[in-house]
C-alpha positions as CSV (number, residue, x, y, z in Angstrom):
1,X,35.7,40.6,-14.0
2,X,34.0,40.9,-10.7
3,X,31.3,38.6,-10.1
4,X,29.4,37.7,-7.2
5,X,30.7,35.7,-3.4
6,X,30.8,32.1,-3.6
7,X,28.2,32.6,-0.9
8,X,25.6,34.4,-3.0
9,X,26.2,32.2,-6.1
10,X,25.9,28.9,-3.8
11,X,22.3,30.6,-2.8
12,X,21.1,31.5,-5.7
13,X,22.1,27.9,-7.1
14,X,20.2,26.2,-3.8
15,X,17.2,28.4,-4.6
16,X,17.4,26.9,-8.2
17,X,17.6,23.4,-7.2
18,X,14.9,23.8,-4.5
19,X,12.3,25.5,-6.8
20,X,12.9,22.5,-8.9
21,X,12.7,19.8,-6.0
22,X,15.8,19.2,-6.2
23,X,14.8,16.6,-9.0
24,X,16.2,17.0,-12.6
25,X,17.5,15.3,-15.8
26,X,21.1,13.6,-15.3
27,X,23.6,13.0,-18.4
28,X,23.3,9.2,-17.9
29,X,19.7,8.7,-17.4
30,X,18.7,7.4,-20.8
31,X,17.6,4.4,-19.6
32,X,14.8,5.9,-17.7
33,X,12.7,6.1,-21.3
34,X,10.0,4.2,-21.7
35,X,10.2,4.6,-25.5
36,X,14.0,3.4,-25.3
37,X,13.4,0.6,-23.1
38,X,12.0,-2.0,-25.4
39,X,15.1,-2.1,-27.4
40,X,17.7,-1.5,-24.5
41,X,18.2,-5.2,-23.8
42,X,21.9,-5.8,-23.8
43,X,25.0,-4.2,-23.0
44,X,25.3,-2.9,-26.4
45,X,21.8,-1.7,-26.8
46,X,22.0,0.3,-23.6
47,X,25.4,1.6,-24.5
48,X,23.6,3.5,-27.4
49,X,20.6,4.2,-25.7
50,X,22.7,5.7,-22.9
51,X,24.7,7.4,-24.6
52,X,23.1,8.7,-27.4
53,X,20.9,10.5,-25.3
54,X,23.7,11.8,-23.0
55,X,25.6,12.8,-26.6
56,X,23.3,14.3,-28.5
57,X,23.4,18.1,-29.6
58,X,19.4,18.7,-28.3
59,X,18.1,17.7,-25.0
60,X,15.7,14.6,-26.1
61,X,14.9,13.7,-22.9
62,X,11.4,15.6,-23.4
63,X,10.8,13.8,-26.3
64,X,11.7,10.4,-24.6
65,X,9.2,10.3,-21.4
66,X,12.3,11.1,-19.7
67,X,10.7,12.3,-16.4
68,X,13.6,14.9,-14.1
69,X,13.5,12.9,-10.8
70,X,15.6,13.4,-7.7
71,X,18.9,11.5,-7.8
72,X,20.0,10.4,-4.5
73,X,23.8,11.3,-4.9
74,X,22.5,14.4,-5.9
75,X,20.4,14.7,-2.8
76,X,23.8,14.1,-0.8
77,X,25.6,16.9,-2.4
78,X,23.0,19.7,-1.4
79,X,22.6,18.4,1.9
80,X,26.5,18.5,2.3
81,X,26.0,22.3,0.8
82,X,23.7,23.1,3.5
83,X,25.7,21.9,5.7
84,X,28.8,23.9,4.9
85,X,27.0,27.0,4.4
86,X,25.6,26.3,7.8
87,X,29.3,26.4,9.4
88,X,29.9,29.6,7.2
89,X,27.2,31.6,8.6
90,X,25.6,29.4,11.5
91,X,22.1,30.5,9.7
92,X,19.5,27.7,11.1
93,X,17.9,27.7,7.8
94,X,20.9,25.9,6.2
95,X,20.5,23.1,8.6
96,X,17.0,22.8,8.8
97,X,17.4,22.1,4.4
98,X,20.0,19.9,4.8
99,X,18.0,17.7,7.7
100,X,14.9,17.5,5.8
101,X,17.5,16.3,2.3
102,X,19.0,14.0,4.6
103,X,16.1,12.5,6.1
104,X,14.3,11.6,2.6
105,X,18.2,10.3,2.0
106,X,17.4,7.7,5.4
107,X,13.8,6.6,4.0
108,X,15.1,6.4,0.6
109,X,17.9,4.0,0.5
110,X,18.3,0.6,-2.2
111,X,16.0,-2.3,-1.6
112,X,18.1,-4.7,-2.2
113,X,20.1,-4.6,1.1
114,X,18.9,-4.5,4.5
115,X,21.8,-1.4,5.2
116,X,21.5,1.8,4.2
117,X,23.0,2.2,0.6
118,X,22.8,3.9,-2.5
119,X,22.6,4.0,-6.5
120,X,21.4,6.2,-9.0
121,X,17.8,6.7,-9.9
122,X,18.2,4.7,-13.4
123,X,19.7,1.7,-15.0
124,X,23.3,2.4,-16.0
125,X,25.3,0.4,-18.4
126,X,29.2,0.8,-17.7
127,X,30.8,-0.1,-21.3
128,X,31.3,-3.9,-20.8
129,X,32.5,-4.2,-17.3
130,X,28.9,-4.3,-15.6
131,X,25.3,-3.5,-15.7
132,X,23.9,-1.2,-12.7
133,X,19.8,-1.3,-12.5
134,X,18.7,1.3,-10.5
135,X,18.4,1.7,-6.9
136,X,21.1,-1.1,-6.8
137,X,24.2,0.4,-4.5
138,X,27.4,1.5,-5.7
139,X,30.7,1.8,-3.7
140,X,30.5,5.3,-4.5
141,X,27.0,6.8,-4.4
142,X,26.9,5.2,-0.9
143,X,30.0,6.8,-0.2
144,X,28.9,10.8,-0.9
145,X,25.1,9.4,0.4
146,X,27.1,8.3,3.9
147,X,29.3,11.1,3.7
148,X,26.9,13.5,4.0
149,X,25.5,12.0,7.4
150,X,28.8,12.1,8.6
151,X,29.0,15.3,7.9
152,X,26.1,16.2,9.9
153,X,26.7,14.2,13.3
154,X,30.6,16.2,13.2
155,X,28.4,19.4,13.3
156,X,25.3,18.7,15.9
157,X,26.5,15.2,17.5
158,X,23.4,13.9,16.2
159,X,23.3,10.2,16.6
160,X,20.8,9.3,14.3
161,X,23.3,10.5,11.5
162,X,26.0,8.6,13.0
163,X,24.1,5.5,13.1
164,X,23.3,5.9,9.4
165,X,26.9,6.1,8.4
166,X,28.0,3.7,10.4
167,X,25.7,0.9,8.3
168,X,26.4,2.7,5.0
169,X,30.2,1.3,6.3
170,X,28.9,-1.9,6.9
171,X,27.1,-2.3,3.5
172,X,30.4,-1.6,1.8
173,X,32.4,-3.8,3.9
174,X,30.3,-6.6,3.6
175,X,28.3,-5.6,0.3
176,X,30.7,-4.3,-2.2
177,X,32.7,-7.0,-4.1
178,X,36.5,-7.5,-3.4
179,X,38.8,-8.3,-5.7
180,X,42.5,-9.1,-4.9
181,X,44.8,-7.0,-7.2
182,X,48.8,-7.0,-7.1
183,X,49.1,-8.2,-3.5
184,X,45.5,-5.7,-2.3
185,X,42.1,-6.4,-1.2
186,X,40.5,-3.7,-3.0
187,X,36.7,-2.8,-4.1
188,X,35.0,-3.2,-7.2
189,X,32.2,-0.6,-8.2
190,X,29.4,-2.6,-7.0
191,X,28.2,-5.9,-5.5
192,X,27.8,-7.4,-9.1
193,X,31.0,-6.8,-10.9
194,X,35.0,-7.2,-10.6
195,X,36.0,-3.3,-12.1
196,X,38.5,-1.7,-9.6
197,X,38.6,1.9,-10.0
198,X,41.0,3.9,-8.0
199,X,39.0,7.1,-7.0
200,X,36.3,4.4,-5.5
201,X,38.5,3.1,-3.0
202,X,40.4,6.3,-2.4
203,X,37.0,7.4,-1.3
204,X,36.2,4.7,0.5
205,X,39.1,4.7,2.9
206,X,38.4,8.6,3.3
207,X,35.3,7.7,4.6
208,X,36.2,4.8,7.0
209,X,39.1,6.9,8.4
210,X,37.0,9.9,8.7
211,X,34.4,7.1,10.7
212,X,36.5,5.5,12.8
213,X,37.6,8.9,14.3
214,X,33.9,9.1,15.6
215,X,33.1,5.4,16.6
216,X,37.0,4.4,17.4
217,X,36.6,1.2,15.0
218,X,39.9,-0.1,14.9
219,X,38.6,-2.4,12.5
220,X,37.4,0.4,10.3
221,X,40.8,2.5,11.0
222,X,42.6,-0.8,9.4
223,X,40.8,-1.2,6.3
224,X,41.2,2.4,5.6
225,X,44.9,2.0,5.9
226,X,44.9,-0.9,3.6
227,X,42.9,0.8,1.1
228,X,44.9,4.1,1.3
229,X,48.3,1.7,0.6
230,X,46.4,0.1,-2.5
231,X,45.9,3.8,-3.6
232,X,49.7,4.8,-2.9
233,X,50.7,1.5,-5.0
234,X,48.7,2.7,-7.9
235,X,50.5,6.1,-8.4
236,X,52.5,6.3,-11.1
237,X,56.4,7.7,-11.1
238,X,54.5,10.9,-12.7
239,X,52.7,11.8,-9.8
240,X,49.3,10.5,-11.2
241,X,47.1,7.9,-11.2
242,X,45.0,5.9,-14.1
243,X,41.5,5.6,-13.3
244,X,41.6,1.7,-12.7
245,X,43.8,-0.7,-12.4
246,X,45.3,-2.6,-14.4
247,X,46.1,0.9,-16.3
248,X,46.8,-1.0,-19.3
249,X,42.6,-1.7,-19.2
250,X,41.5,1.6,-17.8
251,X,39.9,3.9,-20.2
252,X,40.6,6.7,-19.2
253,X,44.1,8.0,-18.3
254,X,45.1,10.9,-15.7
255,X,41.3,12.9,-15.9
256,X,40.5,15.7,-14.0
257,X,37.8,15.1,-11.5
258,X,39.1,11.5,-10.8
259,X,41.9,12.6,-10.0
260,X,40.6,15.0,-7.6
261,X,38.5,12.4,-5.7
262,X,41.7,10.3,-4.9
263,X,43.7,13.7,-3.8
264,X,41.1,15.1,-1.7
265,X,41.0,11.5,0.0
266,X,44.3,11.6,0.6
267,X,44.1,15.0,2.3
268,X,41.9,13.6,4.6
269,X,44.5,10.9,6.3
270,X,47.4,14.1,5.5
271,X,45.1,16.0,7.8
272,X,45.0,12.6,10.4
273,X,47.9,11.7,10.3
274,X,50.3,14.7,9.4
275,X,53.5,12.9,10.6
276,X,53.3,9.8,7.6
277,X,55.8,11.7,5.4
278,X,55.6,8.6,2.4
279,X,51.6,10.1,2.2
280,X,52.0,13.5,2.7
281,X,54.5,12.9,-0.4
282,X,52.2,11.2,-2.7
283,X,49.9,13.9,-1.5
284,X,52.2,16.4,-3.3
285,X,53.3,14.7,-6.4
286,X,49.8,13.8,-6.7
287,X,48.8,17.8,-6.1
288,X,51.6,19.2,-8.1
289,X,50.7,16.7,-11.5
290,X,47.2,18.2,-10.8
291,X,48.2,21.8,-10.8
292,X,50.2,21.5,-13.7
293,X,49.1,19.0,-15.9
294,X,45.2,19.3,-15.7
295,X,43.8,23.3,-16.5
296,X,44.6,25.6,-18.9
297,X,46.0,28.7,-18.3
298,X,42.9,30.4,-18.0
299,X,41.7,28.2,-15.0
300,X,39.6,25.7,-17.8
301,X,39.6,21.9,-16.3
302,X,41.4,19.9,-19.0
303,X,39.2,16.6,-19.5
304,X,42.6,14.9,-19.2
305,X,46.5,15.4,-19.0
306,X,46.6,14.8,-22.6
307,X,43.4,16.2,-23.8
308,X,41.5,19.6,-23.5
309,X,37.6,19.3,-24.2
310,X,35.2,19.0,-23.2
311,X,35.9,21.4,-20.1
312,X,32.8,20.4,-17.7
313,X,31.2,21.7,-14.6
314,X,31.5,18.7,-12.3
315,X,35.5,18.6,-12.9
316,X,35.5,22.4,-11.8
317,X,33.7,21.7,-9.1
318,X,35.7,19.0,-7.7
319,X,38.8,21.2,-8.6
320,X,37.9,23.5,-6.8
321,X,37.3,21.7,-3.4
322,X,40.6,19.8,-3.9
323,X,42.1,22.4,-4.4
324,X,40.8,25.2,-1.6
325,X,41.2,22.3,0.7
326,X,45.4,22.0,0.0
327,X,47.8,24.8,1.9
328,X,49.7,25.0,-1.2
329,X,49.6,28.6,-2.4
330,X,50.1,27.8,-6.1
331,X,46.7,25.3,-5.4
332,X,44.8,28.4,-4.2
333,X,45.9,30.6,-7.4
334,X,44.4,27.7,-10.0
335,X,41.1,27.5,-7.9
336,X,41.0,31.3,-8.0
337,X,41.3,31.2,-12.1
338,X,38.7,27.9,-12.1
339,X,36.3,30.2,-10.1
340,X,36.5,33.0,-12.7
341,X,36.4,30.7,-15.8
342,X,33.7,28.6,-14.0
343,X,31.3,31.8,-13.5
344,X,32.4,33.1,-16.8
345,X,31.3,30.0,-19.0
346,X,29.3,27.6,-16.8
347,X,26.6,29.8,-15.2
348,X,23.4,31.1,-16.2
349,X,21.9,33.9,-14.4
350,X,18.8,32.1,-13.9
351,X,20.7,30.3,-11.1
352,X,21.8,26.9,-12.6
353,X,25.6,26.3,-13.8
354,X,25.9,24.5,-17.7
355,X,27.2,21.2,-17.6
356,X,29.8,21.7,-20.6
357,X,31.5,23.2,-23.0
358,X,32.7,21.2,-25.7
359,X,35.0,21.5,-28.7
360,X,32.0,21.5,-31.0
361,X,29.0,22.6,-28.8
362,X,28.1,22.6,-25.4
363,X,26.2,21.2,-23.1
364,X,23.5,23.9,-21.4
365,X,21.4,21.7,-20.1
366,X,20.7,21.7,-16.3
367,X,21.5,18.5,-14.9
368,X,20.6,18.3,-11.1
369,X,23.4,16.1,-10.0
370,X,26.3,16.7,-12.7
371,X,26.4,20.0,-12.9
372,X,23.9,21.9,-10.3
373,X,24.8,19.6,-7.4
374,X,28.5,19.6,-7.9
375,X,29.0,23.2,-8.2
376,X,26.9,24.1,-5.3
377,X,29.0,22.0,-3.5
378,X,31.7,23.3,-4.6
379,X,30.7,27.3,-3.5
380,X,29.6,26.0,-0.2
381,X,32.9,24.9,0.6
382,X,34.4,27.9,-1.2
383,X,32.1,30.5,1.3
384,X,33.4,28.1,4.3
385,X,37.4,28.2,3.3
386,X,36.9,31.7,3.2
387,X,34.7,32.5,6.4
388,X,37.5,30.5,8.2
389,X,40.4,32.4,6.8
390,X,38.6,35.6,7.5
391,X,38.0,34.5,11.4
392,X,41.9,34.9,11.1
393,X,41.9,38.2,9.5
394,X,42.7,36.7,6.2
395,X,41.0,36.6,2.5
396,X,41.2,33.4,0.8
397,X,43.4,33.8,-2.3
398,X,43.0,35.7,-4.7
399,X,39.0,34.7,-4.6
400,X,38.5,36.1,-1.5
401,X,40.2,39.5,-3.5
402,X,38.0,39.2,-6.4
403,X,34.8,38.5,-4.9
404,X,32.0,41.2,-4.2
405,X,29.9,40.4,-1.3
């Protein structure tokens, strides 16, 4: 089936977002009930608040006083859409959106630090490893939040965006918990708890290497190193990697967009530094367990190695941008079949993308960050891959092929 350029679909999923202010319901945003809240008082309480609003078979958010509200991770994605659909087709408009996301990113930032930083807009219980209120800063929301400025001084040399990223880096550095683990100084999820999580520091030495290219912080260069060795220890003889460490506590095994956080973070310091063979190898064993281990034939994102369902929006996404960013051929063929399966069972003409589909039901609800975010991402970087391989008289895989612009 033909369907429509990742171009088109990325604008017609902006347009969505932006009629809606960009604000929306989120799958873990349960907390944010009023009627909930009274009886949400411990970590087990708000584990079945949580999640039996993100679980159930109706949306009961309504119901709930659940109000849609921007999320500010969310907020990072589109402005990193913008951004790439700005170098696909240097339209101004793009980059006038993604300024105006960016700079209500600047004002709005956690008010529990002097830096800039970030958390989601509502209380999150992780299982029993930590509580998160909202507005309080994660390791990783500040990471995409930072990112995102990054992204935007690389384009215009902006200072003011540099500046931004530059004390996002600080807040991590000096913010985020450390906790020593098998010989590593690596980073818990936030300042409040000891949970290290792979992906999180895979990311966050992506970002500090990414950095230091722009400000020539040595200093940042080295802790990116020692982070990207931490990640390299936790790779297992499979190719893969658990989502924390120690495995034997992490529960979750080899999932799908996890795993593509850490892989296209390790891309980044391939791409810097392309003669470090040992990386450039874990790179590939990491790729290659991805490729084969975690879709199904039809281009479906397996949940994990080891389990199908649910197959869900924000692991295609990622998929696909870890994947259209490798120059592995076999890469490029899986992202083409996740881009047909994606617009085949994820997206609704009316612009928004699902978030699920499950074993028993799906998911349809349009969640701003999860799903809509992610996946516009994901087609902005898509229409950039292939206005780049085009500028070489190239199409972009098989996607490129299918397409109909």
């Amino acid at each position: 089936m033909t369907h429509a350029s990742p171009r088109e679909t990325a604008d017609r999923a902006l347009r969505w977002a932006r009629d809606h202010d960009y604000a929306g319901y989120d799958p873990y945003d349960g907390l944010n009930s009023p009627v909930l809240a009274p009886f949400a008082t411990n970590w087990l309480t708000r584990l079945v608040a949580m999640h039996g609003v993100d679980k159930s078979p109706v949306n009961l958010r309504p119901f709930l006083g659940i109000e849609p509200e921007r999320n500010p991770k969310g907020i990072a994605l589109f402005a990193s859409a913008c951004l790439r659909l700005y170098e696909a087709t240097e339209a101004d408009a793009y980059l006038t959106e993604a300024e105006e996301l960016l700079r209500w990113l600047e004002r709005y930032t956690s008010p529990v630090t002097r830096h800039h930083a970030w958390g989601y807009n509502f209380d999150w219980q992780n299982a029993r490893k930590f509580f998160l209120p909202a507005d309080h800063p994660s390791v990783v929301v500040t990471v995409f939040c930072a990112r995102a400025f990054l992204e935007h001084h690389e384009l215009t040399g902006a200072t003011w965006s540099l500046d931004v990223a530059v004390d996002a880096a600080a807040y991590i550095r000096e913010g985020i918990n450390v906790v020593e683990i098998d010989g590593f100084e690596a980073y818990a999820y936030t300042p409040y708890d000891e949970f290290v999580v792979i992906n999180a520091n895979a990311l966050a030495a992506a970002f500090f290497l990414r950095l230091s290219k722009r400000t020539g912080d040595e200093g940042l260069a080295e802790r990116a190193e020692e982070l990207f060795e931490f990640v390299l220890h936790a790779q297992d003889d499979g190719g893969a990697w658990y989502y924390s460490m120690p495995a034997s506590e992490s529960h979750l095994s080899h999932d799908n967009f996890h795993t593509g956080f850490v892989l296209e973070s390790l891309r980044e310091y391939v791409e810097t530094y392309p003669e470090n063979e040992r990386v450039r190898e874990a790179y590939e064993d990491g790729l290659d367990f991805f490729v084969r281990e975690l879709f199904e034939a039809d281009g479906a994102p397996k949940f994990e190695s080891d389990r199908s369902y649910p197959y869900d929006a924000h692991a295609s996404a990622q998929a696909l941008i870890t994947l259209v960013r490798s120059d592995d051929d076999d890469a490029h063929d899986v992202a083409a079949d996740v881009y047909e399966w994606s617009m085949e069972h994820l997206y609704d003409e009316e612009g928004y993308f699902y978030r699920r589909i499950g074993r028993f039901f799906d998911d349809e609800t349009p969640y701003i960050r999860w799903s809509q975010g992610w996946m516009t991402l994901a087609l902005a970087t898509l229409a950039r891959e292939m206005t780049e391989a085009a500028e070489y008289g190239a199409e972009f895989g098989r996607i490129g092929a299918r397409s109909n612009d």
